[in-house]
Structure formats: structure tokens, C-alpha cells
Z-matrix of the N, CA and C atoms (Angstrom, degrees):
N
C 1 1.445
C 2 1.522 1 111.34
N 3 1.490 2 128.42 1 -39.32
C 4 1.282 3 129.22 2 173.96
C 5 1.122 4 107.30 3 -69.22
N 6 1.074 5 134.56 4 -49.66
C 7 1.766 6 146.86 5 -175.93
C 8 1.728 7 82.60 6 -42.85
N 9 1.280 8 122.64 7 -76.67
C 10 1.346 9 117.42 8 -166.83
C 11 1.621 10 118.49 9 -62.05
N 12 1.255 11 124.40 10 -39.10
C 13 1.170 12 103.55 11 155.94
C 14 1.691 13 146.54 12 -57.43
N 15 1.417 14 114.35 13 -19.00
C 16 0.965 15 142.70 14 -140.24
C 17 1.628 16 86.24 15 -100.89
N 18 1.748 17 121.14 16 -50.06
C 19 1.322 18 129.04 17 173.72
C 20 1.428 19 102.39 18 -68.48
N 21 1.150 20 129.67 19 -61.42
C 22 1.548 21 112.00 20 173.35
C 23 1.289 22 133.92 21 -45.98
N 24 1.362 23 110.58 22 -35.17
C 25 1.434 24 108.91 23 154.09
C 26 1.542 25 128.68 24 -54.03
N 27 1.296 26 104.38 25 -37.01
C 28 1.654 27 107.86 26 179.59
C 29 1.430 28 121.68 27 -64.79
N 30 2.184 29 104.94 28 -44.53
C 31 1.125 30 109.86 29 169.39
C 32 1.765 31 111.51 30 -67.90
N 33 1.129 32 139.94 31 -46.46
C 34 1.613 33 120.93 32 156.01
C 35 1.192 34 134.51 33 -2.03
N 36 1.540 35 88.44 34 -67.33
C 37 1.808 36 96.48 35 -168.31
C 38 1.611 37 101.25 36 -88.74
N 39 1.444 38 139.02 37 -17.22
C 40 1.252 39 131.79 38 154.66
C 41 1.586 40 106.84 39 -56.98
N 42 1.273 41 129.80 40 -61.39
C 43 1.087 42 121.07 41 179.94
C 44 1.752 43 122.97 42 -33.24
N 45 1.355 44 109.91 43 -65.65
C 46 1.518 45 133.53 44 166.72
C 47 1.733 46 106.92 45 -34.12
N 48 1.020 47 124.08 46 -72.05
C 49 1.367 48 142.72 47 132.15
C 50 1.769 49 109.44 48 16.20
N 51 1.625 50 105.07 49 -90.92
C 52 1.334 51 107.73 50 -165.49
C 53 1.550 52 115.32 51 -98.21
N 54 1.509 53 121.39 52 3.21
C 55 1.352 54 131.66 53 -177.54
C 56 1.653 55 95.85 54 -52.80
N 57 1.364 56 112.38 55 -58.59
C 58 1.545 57 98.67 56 -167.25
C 59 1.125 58 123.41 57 -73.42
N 60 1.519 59 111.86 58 -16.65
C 61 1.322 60 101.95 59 -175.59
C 62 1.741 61 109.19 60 -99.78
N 63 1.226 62 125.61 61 8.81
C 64 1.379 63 135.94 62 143.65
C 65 1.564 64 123.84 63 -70.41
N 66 1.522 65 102.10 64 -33.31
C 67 1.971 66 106.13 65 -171.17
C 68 1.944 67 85.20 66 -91.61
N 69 1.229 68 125.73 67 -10.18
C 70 1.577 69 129.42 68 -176.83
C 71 2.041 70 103.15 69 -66.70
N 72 1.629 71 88.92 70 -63.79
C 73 1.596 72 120.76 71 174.07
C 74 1.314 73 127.74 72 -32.59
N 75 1.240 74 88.54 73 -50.59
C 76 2.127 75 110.34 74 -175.58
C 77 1.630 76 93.84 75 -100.53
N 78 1.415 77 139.70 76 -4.93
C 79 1.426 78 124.29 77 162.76
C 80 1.164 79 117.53 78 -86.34
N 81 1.766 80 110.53 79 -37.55
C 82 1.840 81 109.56 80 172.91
C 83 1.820 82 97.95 81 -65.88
N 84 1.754 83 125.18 82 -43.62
C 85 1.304 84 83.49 83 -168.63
C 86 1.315 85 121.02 84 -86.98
N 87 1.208 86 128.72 85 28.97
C 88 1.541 87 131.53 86 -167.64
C 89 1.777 88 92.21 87 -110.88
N 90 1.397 89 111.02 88 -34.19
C 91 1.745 90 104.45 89 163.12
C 92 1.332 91 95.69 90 -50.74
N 93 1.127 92 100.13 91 -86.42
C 94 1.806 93 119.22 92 -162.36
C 95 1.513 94 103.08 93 -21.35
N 96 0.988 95 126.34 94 -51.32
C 97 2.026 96 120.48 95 -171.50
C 98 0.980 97 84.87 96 -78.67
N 99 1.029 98 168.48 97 -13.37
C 100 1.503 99 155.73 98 -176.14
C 101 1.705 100 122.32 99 -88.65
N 102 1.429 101 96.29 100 -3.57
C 103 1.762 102 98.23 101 -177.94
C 104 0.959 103 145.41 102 -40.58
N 105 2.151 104 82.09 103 -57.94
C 106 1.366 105 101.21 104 175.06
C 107 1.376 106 123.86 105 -110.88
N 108 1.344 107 117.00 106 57.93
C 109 1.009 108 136.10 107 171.19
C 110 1.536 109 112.54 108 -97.93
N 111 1.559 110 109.30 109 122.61
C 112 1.728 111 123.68 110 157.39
C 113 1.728 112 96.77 111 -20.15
N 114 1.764 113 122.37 112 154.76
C 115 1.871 114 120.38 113 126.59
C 116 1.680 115 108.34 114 -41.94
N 117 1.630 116 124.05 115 -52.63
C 118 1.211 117 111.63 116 -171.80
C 119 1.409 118 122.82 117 -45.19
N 120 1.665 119 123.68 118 -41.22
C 121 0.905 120 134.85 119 -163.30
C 122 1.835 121 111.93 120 -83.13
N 123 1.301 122 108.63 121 -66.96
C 124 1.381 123 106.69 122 142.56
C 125 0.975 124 122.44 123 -7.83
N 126 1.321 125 133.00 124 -70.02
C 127 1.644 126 119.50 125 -158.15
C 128 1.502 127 98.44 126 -99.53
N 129 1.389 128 130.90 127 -30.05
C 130 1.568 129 89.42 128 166.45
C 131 1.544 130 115.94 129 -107.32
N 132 1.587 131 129.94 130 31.54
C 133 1.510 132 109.62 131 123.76
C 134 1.287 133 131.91 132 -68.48
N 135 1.902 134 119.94 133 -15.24
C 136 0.966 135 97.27 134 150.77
C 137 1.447 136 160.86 135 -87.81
N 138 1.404 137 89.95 136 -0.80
C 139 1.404 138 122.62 137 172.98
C 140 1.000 139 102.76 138 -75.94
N 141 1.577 140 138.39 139 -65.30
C 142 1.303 141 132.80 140 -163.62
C 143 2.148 142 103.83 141 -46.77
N 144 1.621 143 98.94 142 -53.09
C 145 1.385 144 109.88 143 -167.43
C 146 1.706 145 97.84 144 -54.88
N 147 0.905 146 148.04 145 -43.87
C 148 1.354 147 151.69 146 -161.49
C 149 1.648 148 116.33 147 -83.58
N 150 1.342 149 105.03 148 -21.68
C 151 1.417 150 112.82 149 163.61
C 152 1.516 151 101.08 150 -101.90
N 153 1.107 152 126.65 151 -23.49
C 154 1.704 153 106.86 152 -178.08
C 155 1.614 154 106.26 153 -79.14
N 156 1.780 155 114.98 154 -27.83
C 157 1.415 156 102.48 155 164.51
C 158 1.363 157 133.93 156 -45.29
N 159 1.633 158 99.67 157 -54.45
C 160 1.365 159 123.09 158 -162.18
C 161 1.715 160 96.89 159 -78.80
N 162 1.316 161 117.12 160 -23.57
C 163 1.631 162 108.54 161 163.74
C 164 1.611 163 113.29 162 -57.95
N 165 1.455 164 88.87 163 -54.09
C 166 2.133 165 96.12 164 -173.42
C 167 1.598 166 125.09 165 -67.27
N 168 1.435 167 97.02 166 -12.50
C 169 1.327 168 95.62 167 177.46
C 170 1.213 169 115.94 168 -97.89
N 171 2.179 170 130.39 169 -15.80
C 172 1.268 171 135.92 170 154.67
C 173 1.367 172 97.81 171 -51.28
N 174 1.385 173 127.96 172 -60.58
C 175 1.554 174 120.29 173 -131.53
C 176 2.068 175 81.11 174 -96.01
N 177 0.923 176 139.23 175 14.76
C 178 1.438 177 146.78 176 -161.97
C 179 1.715 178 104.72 177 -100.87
N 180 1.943 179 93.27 178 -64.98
C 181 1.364 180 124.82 179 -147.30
C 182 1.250 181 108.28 180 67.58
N 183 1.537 182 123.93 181 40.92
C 184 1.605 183 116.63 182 145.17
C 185 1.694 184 88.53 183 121.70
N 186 1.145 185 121.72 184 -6.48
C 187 1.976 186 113.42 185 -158.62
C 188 1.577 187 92.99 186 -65.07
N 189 1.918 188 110.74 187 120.23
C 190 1.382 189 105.33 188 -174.86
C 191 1.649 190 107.83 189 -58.90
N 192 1.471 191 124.83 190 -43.61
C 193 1.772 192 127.29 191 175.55
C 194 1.693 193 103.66 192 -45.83
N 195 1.170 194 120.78 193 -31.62
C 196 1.633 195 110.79 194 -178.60
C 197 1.251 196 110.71 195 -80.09
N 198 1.101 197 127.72 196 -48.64
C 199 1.556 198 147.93 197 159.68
C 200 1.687 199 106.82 198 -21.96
N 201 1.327 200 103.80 199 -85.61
C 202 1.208 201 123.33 200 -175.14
C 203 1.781 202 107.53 201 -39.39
N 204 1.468 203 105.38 202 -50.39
C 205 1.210 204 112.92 203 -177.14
C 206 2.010 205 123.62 204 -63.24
N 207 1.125 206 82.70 205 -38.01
C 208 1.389 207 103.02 206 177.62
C 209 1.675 208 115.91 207 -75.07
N 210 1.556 209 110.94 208 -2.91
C 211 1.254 210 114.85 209 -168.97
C 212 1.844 211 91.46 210 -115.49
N 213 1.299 212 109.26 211 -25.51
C 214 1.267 213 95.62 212 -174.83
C 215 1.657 214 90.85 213 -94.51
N 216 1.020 215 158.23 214 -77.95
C 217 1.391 216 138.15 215 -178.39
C 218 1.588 217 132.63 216 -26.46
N 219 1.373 218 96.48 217 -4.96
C 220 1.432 219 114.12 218 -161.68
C 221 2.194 220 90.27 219 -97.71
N 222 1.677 221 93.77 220 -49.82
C 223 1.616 222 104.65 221 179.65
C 224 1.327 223 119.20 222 -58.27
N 225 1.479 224 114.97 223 -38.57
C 226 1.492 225 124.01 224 172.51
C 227 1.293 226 116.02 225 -74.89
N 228 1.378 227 136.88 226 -55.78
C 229 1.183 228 133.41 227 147.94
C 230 1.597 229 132.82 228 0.18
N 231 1.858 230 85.97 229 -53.44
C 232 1.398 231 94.44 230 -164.65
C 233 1.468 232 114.20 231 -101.43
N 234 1.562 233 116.40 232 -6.80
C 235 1.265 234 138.27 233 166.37
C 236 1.404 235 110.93 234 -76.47
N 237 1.659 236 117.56 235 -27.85
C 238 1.666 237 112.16 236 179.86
C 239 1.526 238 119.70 237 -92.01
N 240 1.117 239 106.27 238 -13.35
C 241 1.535 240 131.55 239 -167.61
C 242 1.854 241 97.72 240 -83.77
N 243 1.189 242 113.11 241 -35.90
C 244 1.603 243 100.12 242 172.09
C 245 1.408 244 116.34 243 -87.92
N 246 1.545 245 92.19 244 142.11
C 247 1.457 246 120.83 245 173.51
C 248 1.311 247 120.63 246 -100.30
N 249 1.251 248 110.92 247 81.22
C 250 2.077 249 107.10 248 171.76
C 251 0.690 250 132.98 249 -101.11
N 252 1.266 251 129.41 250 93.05
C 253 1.322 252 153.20 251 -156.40
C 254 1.256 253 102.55 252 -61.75
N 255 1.619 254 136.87 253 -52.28
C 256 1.651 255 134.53 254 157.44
C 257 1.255 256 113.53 255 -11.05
N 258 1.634 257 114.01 256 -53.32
C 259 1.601 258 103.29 257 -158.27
C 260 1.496 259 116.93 258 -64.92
N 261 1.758 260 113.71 259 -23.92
C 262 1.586 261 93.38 260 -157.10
C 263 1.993 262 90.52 261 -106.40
């Protein structure tokens, strides 16, 4: 029984540990795909993502996995849906 507590404790404080430098990881690469993106495009993936949250978290009642999900279907959505004629 200690043996098992003793590992959960370890995985804890590893967790605590590497959270930021995982939520650090996935923010540079979520810049990074974003480079070469138009302003047009930019602003309504971010629009799309901000209404697909705020969709997943009504139809959720708050579940952060619905949320999240609903924000990334919401970003792609809203990234495929523009037409910029500039780029080509």
C-alpha cells in the first residue's frame, strides 16, 4: 500500500514539474503553424476557435475535453472557410 502511494506521489510532483513546460511546448508550436498565415486568416481562426469553445462548453456544461474540442473544430472550420484571394 505505501509502495503505491509513495509512486503516486512521485508521479504528482513529476506531473507539477512538467505541466508548464508541456503547456510552454504546444504554445511555441501553435505560434509556429501560425506564421504563415494571412490577418484574414488569423482572425477568423480565431474567431471560429472562440465560438466553437463557447459552443462546447454550452452544449458540455463546462466539460474542459468538450470545450477544448469545440474550440479546435471551431479554429479549423474557421481557417477553411476563408477565401483570400491575395494569397495566390
Amino acid at each position: 500500500m505505501k509502495t503505491t502511494q509513495r509512486w503516486i506521489s512521485r508521479l504528482s510532483h513529476f506531473s507539477r514539474k512538467a505541466a508548464p513546460v508541456l503547456v510552454g511546448a504546444a504554445l511555441v508550436g501553435t505560434l509556429a503553424g501560425c506564421g504563415g498565415m494571412t490577418p484574414r486568416e488569423s482572425r477568423n481562426t480565431a474567431v471560429g476557435a472562440g465560438v466553437g469553445a463557447l459552443g462546447g462548453a454550452l452544449i458540455s456544461g463546462g466539460d474542459l475535453g468538450t470545450t477544448v474540442g469545440g474550440a479546435v473544430v471551431g479554429g479549423v472550420i474557421g481557417n477553411v472557410i476563408t477565401n483570400d484571394r491575395r494569397r495566390y
